[in-house]
KEDO-682779 format. One record per residue (C-alpha): y, z, x; chain; residue in one letter; residue number from 1. Coordinates in nm, 3 decimals, always signed. Each point is the difference from the previous one (the first is absolute). Layout:
<node><v>Y</v><w>Z</w><u>X</u><unit>A</unit><code>a</code><pos>NUM</pos></node>
...
This chain:
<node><v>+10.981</v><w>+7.078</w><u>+8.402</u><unit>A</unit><code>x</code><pos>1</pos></node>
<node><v>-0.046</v><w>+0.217</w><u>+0.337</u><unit>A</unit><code>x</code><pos>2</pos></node>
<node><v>+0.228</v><w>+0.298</w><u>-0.177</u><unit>A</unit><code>x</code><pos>3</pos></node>
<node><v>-0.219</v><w>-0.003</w><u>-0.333</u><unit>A</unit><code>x</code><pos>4</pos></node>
<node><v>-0.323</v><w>-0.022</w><u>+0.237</u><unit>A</unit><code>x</code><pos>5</pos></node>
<node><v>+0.117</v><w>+0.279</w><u>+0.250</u><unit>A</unit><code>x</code><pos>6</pos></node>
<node><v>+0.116</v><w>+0.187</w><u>-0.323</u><unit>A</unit><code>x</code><pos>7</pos></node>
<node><v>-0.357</v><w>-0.039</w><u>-0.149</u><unit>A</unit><code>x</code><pos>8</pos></node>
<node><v>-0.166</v><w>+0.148</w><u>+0.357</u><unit>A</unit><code>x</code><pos>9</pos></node>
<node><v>+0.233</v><w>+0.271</w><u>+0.006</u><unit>A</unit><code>x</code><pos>10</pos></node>
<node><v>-0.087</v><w>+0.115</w><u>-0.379</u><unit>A</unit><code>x</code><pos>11</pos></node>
<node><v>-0.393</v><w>-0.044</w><u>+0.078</u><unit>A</unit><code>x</code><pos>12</pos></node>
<node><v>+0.065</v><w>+0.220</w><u>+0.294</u><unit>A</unit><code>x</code><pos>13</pos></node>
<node><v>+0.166</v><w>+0.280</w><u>-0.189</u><unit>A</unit><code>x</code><pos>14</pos></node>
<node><v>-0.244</v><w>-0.028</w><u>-0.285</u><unit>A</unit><code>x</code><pos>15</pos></node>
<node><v>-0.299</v><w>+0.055</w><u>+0.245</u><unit>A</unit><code>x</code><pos>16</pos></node>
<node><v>+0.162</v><w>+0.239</w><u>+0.213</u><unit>A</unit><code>x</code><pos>17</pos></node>
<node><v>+0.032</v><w>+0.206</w><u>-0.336</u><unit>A</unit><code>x</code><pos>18</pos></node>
<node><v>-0.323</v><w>-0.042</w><u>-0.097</u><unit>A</unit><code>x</code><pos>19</pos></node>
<node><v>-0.151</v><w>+0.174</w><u>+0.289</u><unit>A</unit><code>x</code><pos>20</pos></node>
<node><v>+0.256</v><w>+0.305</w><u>+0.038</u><unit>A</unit><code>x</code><pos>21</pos></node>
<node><v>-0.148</v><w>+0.316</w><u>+0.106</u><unit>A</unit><code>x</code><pos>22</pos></node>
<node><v>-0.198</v><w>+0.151</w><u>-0.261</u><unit>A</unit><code>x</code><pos>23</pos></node>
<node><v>+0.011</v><w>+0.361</w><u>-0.068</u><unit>A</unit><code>x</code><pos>24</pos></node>
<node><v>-0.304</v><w>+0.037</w><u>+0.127</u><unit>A</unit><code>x</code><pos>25</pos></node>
<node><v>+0.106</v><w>-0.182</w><u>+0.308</u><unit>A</unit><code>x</code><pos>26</pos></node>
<node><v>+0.264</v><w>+0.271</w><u>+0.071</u><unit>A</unit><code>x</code><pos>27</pos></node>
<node><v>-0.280</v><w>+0.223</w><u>+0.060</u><unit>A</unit><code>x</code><pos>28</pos></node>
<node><v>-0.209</v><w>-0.185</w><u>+0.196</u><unit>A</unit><code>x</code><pos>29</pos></node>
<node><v>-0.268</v><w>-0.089</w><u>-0.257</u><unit>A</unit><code>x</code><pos>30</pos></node>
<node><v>-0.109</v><w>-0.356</w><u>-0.153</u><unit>A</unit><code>x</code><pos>31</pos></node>
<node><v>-0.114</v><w>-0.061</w><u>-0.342</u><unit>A</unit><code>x</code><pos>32</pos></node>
<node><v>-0.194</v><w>-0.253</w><u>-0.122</u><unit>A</unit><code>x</code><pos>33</pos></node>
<node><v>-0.008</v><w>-0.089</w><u>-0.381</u><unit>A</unit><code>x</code><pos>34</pos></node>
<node><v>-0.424</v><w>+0.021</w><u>-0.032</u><unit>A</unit><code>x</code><pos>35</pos></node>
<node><v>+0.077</v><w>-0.036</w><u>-0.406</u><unit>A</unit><code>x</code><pos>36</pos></node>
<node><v>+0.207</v><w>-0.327</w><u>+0.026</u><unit>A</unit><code>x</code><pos>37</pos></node>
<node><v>+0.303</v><w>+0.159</w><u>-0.105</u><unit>A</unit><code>x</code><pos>38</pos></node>
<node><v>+0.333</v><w>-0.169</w><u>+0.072</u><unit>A</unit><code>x</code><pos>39</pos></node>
<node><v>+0.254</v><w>+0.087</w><u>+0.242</u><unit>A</unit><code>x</code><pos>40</pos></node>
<node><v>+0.228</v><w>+0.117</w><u>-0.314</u><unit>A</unit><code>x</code><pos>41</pos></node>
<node><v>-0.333</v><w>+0.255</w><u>-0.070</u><unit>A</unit><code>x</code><pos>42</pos></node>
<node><v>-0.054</v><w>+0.152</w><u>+0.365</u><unit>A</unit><code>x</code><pos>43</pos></node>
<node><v>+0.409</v><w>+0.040</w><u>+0.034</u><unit>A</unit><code>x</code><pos>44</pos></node>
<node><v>-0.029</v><w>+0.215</w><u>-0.357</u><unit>A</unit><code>x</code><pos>45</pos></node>
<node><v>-0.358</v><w>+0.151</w><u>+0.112</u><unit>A</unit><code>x</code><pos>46</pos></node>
<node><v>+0.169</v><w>+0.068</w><u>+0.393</u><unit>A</unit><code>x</code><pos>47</pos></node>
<node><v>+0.306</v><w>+0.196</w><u>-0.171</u><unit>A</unit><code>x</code><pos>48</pos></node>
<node><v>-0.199</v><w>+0.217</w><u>-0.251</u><unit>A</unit><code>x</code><pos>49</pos></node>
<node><v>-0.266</v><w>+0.064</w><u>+0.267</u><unit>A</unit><code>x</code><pos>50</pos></node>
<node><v>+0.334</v><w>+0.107</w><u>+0.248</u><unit>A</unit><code>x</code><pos>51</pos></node>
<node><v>+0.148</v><w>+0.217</w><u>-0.290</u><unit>A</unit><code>x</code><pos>52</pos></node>
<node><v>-0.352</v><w>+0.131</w><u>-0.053</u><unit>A</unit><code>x</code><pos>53</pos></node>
<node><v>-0.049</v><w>+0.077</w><u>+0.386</u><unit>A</unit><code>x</code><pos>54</pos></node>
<node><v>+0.325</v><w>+0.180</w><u>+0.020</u><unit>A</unit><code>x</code><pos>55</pos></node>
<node><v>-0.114</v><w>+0.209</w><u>-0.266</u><unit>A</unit><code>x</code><pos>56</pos></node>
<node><v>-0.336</v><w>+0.083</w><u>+0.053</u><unit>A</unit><code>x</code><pos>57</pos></node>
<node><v>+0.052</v><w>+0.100</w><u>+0.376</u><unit>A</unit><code>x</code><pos>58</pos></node>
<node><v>+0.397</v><w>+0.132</w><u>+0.008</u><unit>A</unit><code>x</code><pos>59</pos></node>
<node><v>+0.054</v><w>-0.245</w><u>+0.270</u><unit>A</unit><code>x</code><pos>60</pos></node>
<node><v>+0.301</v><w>-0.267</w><u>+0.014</u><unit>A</unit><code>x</code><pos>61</pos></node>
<node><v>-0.140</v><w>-0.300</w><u>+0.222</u><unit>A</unit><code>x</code><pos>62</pos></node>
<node><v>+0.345</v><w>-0.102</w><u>+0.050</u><unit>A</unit><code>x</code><pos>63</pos></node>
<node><v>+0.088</v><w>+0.318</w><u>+0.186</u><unit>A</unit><code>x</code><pos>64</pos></node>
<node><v>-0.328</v><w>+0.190</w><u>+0.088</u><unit>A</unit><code>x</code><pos>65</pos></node>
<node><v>+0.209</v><w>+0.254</w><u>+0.223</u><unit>A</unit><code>x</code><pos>66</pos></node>
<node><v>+0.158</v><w>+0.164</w><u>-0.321</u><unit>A</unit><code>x</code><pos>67</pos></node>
<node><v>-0.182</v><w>+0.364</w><u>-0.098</u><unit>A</unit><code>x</code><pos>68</pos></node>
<node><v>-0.123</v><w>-0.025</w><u>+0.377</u><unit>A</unit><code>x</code><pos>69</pos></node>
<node><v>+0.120</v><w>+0.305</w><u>+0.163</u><unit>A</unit><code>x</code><pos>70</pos></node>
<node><v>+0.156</v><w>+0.009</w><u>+0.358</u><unit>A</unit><code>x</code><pos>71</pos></node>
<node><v>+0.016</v><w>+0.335</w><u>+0.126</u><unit>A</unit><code>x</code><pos>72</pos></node>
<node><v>+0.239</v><w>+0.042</w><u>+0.243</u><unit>A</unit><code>x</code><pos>73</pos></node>
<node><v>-0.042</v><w>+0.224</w><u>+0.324</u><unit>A</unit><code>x</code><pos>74</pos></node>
<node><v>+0.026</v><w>+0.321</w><u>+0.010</u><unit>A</unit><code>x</code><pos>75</pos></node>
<node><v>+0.379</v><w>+0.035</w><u>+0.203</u><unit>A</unit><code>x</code><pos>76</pos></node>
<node><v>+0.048</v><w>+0.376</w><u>-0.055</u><unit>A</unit><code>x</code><pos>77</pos></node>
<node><v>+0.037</v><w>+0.220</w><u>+0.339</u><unit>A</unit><code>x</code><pos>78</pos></node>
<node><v>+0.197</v><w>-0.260</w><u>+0.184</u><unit>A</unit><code>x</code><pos>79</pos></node>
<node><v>+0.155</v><w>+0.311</w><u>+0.160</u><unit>A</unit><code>x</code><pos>80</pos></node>
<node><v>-0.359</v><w>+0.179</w><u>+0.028</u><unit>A</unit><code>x</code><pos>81</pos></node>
<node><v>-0.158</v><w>-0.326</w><u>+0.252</u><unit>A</unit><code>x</code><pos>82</pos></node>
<node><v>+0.334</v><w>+0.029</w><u>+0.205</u><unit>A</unit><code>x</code><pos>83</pos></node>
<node><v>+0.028</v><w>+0.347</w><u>-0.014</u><unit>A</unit><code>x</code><pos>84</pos></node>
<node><v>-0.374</v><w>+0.069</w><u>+0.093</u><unit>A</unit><code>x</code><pos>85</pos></node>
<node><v>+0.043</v><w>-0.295</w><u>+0.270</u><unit>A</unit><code>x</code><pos>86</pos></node>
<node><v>+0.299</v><w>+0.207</w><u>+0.102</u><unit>A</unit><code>x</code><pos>87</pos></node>
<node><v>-0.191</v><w>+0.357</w><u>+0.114</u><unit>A</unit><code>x</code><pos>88</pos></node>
<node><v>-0.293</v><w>-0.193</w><u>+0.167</u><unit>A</unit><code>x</code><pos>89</pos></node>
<node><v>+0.235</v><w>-0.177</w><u>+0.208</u><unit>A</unit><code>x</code><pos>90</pos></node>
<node><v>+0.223</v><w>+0.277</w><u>+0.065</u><unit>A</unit><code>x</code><pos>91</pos></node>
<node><v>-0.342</v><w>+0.244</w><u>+0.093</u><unit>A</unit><code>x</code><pos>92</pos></node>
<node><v>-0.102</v><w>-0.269</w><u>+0.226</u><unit>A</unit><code>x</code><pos>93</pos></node>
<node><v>+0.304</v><w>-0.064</w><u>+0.149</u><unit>A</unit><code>x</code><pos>94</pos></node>
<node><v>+0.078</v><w>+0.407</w><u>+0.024</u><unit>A</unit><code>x</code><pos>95</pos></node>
<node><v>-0.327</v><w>+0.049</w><u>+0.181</u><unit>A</unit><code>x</code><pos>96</pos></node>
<node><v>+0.084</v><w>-0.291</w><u>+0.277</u><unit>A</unit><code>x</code><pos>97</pos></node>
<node><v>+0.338</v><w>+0.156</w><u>+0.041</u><unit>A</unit><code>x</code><pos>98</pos></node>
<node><v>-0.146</v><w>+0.314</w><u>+0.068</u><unit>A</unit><code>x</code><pos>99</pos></node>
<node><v>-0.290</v><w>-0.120</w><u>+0.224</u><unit>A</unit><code>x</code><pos>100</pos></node>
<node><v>+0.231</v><w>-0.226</w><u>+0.224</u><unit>A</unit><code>x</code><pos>101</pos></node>
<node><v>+0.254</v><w>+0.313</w><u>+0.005</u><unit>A</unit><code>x</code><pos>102</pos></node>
<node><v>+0.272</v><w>-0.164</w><u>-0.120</u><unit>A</unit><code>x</code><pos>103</pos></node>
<node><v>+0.167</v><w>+0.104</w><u>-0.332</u><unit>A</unit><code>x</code><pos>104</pos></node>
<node><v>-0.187</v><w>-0.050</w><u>-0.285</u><unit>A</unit><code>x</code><pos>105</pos></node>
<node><v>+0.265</v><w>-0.053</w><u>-0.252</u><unit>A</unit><code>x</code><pos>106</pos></node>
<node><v>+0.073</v><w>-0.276</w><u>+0.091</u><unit>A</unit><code>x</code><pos>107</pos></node>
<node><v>-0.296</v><w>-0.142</w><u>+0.016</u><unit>A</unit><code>x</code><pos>108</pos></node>
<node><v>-0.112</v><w>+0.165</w><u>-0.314</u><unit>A</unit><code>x</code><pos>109</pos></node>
<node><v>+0.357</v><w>-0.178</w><u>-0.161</u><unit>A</unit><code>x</code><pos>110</pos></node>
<node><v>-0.118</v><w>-0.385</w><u>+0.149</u><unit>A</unit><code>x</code><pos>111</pos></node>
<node><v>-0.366</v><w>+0.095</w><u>-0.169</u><unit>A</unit><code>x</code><pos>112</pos></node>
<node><v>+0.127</v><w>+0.098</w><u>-0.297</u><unit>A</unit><code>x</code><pos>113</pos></node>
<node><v>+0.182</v><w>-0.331</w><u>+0.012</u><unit>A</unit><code>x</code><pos>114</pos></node>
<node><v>-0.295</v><w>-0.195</w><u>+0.043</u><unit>A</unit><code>x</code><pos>115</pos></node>
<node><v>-0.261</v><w>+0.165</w><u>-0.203</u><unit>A</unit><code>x</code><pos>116</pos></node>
<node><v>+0.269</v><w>-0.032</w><u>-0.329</u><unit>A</unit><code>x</code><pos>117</pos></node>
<node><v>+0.007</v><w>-0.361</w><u>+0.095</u><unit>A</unit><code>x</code><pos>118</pos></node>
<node><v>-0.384</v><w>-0.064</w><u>+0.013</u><unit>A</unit><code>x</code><pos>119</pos></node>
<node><v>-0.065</v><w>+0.191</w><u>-0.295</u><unit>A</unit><code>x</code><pos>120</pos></node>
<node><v>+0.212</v><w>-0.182</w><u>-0.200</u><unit>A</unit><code>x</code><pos>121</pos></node>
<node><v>-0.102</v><w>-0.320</w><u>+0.175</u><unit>A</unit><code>x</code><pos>122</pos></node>
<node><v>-0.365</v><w>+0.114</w><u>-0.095</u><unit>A</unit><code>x</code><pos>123</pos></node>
<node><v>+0.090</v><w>+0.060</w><u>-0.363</u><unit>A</unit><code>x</code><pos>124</pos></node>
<node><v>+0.147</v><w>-0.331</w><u>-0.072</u><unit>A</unit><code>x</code><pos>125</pos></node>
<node><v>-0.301</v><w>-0.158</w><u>+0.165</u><unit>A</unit><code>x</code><pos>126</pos></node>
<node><v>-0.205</v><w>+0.204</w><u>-0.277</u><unit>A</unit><code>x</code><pos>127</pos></node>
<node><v>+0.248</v><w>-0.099</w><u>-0.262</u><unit>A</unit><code>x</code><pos>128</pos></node>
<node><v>-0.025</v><w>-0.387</w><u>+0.073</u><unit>A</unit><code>x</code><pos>129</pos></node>
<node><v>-0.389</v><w>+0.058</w><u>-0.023</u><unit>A</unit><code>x</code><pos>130</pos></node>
<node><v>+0.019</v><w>+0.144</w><u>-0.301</u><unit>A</unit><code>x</code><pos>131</pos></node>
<node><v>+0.149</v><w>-0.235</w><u>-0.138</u><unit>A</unit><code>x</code><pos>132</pos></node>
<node><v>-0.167</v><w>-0.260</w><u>+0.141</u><unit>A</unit><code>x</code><pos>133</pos></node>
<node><v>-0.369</v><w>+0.111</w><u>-0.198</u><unit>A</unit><code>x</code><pos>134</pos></node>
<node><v>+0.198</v><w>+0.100</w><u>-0.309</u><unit>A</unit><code>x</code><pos>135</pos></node>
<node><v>+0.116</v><w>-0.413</w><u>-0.010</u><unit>A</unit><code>x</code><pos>136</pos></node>
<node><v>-0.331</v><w>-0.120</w><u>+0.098</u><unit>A</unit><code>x</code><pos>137</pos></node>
<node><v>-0.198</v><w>+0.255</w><u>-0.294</u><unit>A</unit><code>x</code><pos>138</pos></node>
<node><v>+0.229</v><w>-0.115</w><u>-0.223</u><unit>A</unit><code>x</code><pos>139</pos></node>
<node><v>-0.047</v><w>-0.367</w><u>+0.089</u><unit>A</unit><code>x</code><pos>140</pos></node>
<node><v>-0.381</v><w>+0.058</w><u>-0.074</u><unit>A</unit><code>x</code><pos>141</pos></node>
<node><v>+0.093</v><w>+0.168</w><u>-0.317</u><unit>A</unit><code>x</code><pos>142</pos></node>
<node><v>+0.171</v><w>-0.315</w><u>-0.098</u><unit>A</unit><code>x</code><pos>143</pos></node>
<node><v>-0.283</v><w>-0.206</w><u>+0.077</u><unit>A</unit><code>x</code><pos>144</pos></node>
<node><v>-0.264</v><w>+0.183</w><u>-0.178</u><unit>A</unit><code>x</code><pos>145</pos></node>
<node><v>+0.234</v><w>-0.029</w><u>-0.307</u><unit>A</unit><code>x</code><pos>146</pos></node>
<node><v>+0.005</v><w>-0.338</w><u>+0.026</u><unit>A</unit><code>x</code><pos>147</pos></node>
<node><v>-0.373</v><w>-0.018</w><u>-0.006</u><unit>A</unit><code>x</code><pos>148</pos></node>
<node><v>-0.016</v><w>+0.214</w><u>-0.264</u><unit>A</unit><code>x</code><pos>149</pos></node>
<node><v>+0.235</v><w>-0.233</w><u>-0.187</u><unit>A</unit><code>x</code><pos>150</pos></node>
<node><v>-0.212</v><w>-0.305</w><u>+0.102</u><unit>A</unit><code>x</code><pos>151</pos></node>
<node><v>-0.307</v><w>+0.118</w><u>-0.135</u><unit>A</unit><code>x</code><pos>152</pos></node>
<node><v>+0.183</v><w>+0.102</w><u>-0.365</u><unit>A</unit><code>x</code><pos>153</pos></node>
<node><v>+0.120</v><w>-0.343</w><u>+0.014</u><unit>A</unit><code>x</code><pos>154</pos></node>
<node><v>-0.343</v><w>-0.220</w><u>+0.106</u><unit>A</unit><code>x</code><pos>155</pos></node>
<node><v>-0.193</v><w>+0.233</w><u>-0.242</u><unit>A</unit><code>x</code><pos>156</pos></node>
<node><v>+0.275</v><w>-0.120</w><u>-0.300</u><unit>A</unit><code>x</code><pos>157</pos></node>
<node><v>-0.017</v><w>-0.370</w><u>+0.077</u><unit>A</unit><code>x</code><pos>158</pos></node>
<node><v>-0.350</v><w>-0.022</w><u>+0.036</u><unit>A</unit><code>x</code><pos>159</pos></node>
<node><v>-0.042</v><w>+0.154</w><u>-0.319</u><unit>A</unit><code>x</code><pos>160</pos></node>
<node><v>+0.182</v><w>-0.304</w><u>-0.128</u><unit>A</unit><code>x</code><pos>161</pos></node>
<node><v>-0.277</v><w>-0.247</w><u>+0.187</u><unit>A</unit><code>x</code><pos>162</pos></node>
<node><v>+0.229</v><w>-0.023</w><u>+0.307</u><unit>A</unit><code>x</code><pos>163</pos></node>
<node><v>-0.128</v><w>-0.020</w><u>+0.329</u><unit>A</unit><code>x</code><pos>164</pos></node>
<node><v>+0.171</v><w>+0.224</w><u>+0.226</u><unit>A</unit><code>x</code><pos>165</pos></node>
<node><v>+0.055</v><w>-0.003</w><u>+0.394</u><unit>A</unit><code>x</code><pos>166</pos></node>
C-alpha cells in the first residue's frame, strides 16, 4: 500500500511540475495572463504563433539575439608601425642623452630603440584590448535592444488575442 501511495505522489508531482513548465513567454522574461478565459492548450497555440509572428515581423531570433549582431574587431594593422614609431622616439631620446652625458650615443640610441619598440607595442595591445572591449559591450546593447524589439512584436500579438501581457 506505501509503494502504490508513494507511486501516486510521485505521478502528481510530475503531472504538476509539467503543468507549470516555462512558457515561451517565460523564456523571455514576460508573463501572460489569459484575460479571454482561454485554456492553457489556447495560450500554448496563441504563445507559438505570436513567437513565429515576432520572429518575423522584427528579424530577430529570441533564442539567440546575438545572431546578425555585428562585432567588429580592432583594427590590428601596423603592428610593426606602433613598434617601429616607439622604436625612433626611444632611440632620439636615448641618442640625445648619449650625446649630452658624452658618452657614445649608439649605444644608448640601440637600448632606446629597444625600449621604445617595446612600449609601442605594449601601447598598441593596450588599444587593441580596448577596442575590443567597446566593440563586445555595443554589441551586447545591440542584443538587448533586439530583444526589446522582439518583446514588443510579441506583447502587441498576444494582446491582440485578449492576453494580458507583462
Amino acid at each position: 500500500m506505501k509503494c502504490f501511495a508513494m507511486a501516486i505522489f510521485l505521478a502528481s508531482g510530475l503531472f504538476f511540475s509539467s503543468a507549470h513548465a516555462q512558457t515561451m513567454a517565460g523564456s523571455v522574461g514576460l508573463f501572460v495572463y489569459p484575460s479571454g478565459g482561454q485554456t492553457m492548450a489556447q495560450q500554448a497555440d496563441d504563445e507559438a504563433e505570436c513567437f513565429e509572428w515576432g520572429e518575423n515581423a522584427t528579424g530577430v531570433d529570441p533564442r539567440n539575439p546575438m545572431a546578425g549582431v555585428r562585432v567588429d574587431a580592432p583594427q590590428t594593422g601596423g603592428e610593426g608601425n606602433a613598434a617601429a614609431a616607439g622604436a625612433v622616439r626611444g632611440a632620439a631620446r636615448a641618442g640625445l642623452i648619449g650625446n649630452l652625458a658624452d658618452e657614445d650615443a649608439s649605444d644608448w640610441a640601440a637600448a632606446g630603440a629597444l625600449i621604445g619598440s617595446i612600449r609601442g607595442a605594449a601601447r598598441r595591445d593596450a588599444q587593441n584590448q580596448q577596442s575590443r572591449q567597446r566593440a563586445n559591450s555595443e554589441a551586447q546593447a545591440q542584443a538587448e535592444q533586439n530583444m526589446e524589439t522582439f518583446k514588443r512584436a510579441f506583447t502587441a500579438c498576444m494582446e491582440g488575442r485578449s492576453y494580458t501581457v507583462k
